[in-house]
N, C-alpha and C positions, 0 to 999 in steps of 0.2 A: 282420641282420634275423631271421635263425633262429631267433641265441641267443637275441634278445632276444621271441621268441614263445613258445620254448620255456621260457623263466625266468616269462613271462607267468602260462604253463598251468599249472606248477608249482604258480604261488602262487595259483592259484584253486582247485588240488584240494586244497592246503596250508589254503585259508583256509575252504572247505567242511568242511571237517573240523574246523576251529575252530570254527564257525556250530552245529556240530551240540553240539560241548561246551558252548559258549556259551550254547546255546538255553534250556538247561534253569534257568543261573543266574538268567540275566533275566527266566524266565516265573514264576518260584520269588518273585523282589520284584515284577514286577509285580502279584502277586494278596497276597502276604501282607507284603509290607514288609520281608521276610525280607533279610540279606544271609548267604546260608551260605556260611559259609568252609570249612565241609566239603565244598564240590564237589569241589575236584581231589581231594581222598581218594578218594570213590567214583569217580571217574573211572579212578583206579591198582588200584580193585580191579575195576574191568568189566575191568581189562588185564588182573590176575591170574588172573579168573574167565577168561577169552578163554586163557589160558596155560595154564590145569588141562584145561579141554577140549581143548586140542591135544596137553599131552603128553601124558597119560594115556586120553584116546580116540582121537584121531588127528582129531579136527576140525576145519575147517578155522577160523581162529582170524577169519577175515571173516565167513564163513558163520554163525561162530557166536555174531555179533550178533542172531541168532533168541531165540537163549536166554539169551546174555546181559544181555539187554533185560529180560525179564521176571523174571529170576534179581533183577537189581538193581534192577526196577521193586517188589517183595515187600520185599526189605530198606528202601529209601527209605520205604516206608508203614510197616512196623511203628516205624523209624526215630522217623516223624513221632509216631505216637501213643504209645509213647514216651516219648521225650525233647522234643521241638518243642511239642506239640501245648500241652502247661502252660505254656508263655513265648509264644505264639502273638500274646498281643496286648504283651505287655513291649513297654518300650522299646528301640530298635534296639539300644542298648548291650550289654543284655542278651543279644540272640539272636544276637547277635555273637562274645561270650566263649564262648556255650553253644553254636555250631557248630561254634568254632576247637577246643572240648574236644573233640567227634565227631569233626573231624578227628585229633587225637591219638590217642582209642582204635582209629578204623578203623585208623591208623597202624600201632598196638601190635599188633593182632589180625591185621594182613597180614604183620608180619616172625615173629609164633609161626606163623602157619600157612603161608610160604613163605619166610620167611629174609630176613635184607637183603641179599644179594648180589646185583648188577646179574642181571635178569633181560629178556631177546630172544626174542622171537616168530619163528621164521624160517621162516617155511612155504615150499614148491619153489618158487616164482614169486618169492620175495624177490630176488631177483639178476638175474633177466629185465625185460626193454625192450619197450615196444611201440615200433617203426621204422617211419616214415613221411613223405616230405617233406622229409626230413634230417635228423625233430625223435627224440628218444630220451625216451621218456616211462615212467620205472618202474612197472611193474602193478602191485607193492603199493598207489602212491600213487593209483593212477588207481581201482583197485578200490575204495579206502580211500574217495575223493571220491567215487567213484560213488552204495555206496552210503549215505555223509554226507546225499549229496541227496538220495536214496529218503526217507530218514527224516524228514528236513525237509519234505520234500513232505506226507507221511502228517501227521507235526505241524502243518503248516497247516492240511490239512484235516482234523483232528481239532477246532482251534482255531475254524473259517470255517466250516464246513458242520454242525455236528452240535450237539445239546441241550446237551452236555457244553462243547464250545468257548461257545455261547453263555454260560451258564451259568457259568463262568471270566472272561470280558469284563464281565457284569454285575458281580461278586465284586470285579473291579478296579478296575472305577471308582467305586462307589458301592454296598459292603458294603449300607451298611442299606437302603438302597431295595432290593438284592438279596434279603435277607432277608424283604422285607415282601409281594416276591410267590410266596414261596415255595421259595425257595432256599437250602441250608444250608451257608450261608458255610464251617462249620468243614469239611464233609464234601467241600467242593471245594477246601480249603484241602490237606487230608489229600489227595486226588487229586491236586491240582498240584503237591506235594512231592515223589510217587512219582513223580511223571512226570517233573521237572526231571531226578532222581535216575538216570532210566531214561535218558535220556537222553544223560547223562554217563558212565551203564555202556554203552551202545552206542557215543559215539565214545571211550572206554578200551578199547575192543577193537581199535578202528580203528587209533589209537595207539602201541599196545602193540606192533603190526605196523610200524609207521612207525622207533618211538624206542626204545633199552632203558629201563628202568624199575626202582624201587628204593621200598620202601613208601614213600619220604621224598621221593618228584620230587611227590609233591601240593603241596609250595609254590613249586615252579615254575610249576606249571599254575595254581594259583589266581591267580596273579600275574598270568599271562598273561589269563586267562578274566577277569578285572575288571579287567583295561588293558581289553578287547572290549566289555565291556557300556558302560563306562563310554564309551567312545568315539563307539559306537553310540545310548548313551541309557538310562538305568538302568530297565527295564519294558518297553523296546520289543523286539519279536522282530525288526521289520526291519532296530532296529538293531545287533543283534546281528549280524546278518549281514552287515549291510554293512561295520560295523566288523572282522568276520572276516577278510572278503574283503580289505581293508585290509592288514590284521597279514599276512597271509598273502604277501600281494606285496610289502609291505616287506619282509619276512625274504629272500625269496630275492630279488628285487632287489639287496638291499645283501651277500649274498653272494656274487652273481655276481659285483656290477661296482665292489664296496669294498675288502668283506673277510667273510671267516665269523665271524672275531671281531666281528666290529657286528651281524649280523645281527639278537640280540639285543636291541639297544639303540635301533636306529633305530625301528624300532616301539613304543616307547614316549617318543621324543621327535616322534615324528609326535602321539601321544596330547596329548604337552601340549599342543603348538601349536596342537591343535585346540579343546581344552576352554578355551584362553585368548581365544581368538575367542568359542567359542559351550560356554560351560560345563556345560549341559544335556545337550552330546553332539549327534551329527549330527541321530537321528531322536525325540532323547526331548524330554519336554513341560517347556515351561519353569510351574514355579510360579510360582502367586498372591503377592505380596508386601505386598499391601493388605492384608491382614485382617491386626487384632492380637489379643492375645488378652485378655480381657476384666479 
């Protein structure tokens, strides 16, 4: 009963942590239709930025999701206007190819300025337990999901409580009535890109600390981050998270009591079985299918 609490906790600090990388794809389509397959790049470079602050200042590479947040919230905006901002209404096809490109330059740009060799975050508490109960819980991880949740808290309530979250939800659901009462669709579009973006540089710090990492693990991550959205519902934030929380307890589930080798895998045939029931995803909106087009 231990184990099986402690594999539990794991995989909700495991999947908090996903929720937080996650958050930022899903809120990115939710407002702009956008699928960026650039997120896990910038994801690898919040880890590198997170890696240049720790070796070269000495800080601490969790703590310094402070700055790496807004370090990668700047990049994502200029990012958007840009490159994004001219293909903003394209066809999906479109902003599709011209993400997966960003993801190659971020690529190119993270091994000139830090090399391809596997690189590790080890800060003194990497190796230490919290012990309680019986249960052995690593402080990386538990720090890591800690503050995952902090962040998502704040993103709620940025999204729930403030002009700007309003303003986003109108944008989502109905651009031109958005527009009509005075809302500038493009300038919240340009906001919610930087933000996704910031978002994915905060939990690549968390990460970073978690996994080693290599400019080229962005297509593992993408992979993983749209098995979660998808799972959760392509625009929803809750389902993002809930689909997280998901991934995250399959993975060490089926490590504890399978194998490490599946770990991998069973979280994404959990995905299919789920999208073959309900294809929308758990918490995302099924489309209209009545309307043709003229």
């Amino acid at each position: 009963m231990t184990e099986l609490l402690q594999t539990l906790l794991l995989g909700l600090l495991l999947g908090g942590v996903y929720a937080l990388a996650a958050s930022g794809l899903t809120l990115i389509f939710g407002v702009m239709r956008v699928i960026n397959i650039a997120h896990g790049a910038f994801l690898i470079l919040g880890a590198f930025v997170a890696y240049w602050l720790w070796d070269s200042f000495g800080i601490d590479p969790l703590l310094a999701t402070l700055l790496t947040t807004p370090i990668v919230f700047v990049i994502g905006w200029l990012t958007y206007k840009v490159a994004v901002s001219p293909v903003r209404t394209a066809p999906m096809a479109s902003t599709v190819l011209l993400t997966f490109g960003l993801a190659l330059v971020v690529e190119g740009a993270m091994g000139e300025i830090w090399g391809n060799s596997s690189t590790a975050i080890r800060p003194s508490y990497g190796d230490e337990s919290f012990r309680f109960a019986g249960l052995f819980l690593p402080k990386a991880q538990v720090y890591g999901g800690v503050i995952a949740v902090v962040v998502l808290v704040l993103l709620w309530i940025v999204l729930t409580k403030t002009w700007l979250g309003r303003a986003i939800r109108a944008a989502a659901s109905n651009p031109a009535s958005a527009e009509l009462v005075g809302i500038k669709v493009a300038s919240v579009a340009a906001l919610v890109f930087a933000l996704g973006i910031a978002a994915a540089g905060a939990g690549g710090a968390i990460t970073g600390v978690l996994y080693p990492f290599v400019p080229g693990s962005h297509y593992q991550w993408i992979a993983r981050l749209l098995a979660i959205v998808v799972l959760g519902g392509l625009g929803s934030l809750n389902g993002a998270v809930l689909g997280a929380l998901m991934f995250g307890i399959a993975e060490t589930m089926t490590a504890a009591y399978v194998s490490p080798a599946w770990a991998t895998a069973v979280p994404y045939a959990i995905v299919f079985a789920v999208l073959l029931i309900r294809p929308q995803g758990l918490l995302g909106a099924k489309l209209r299918e009545d309307a043709v087009a003229a």
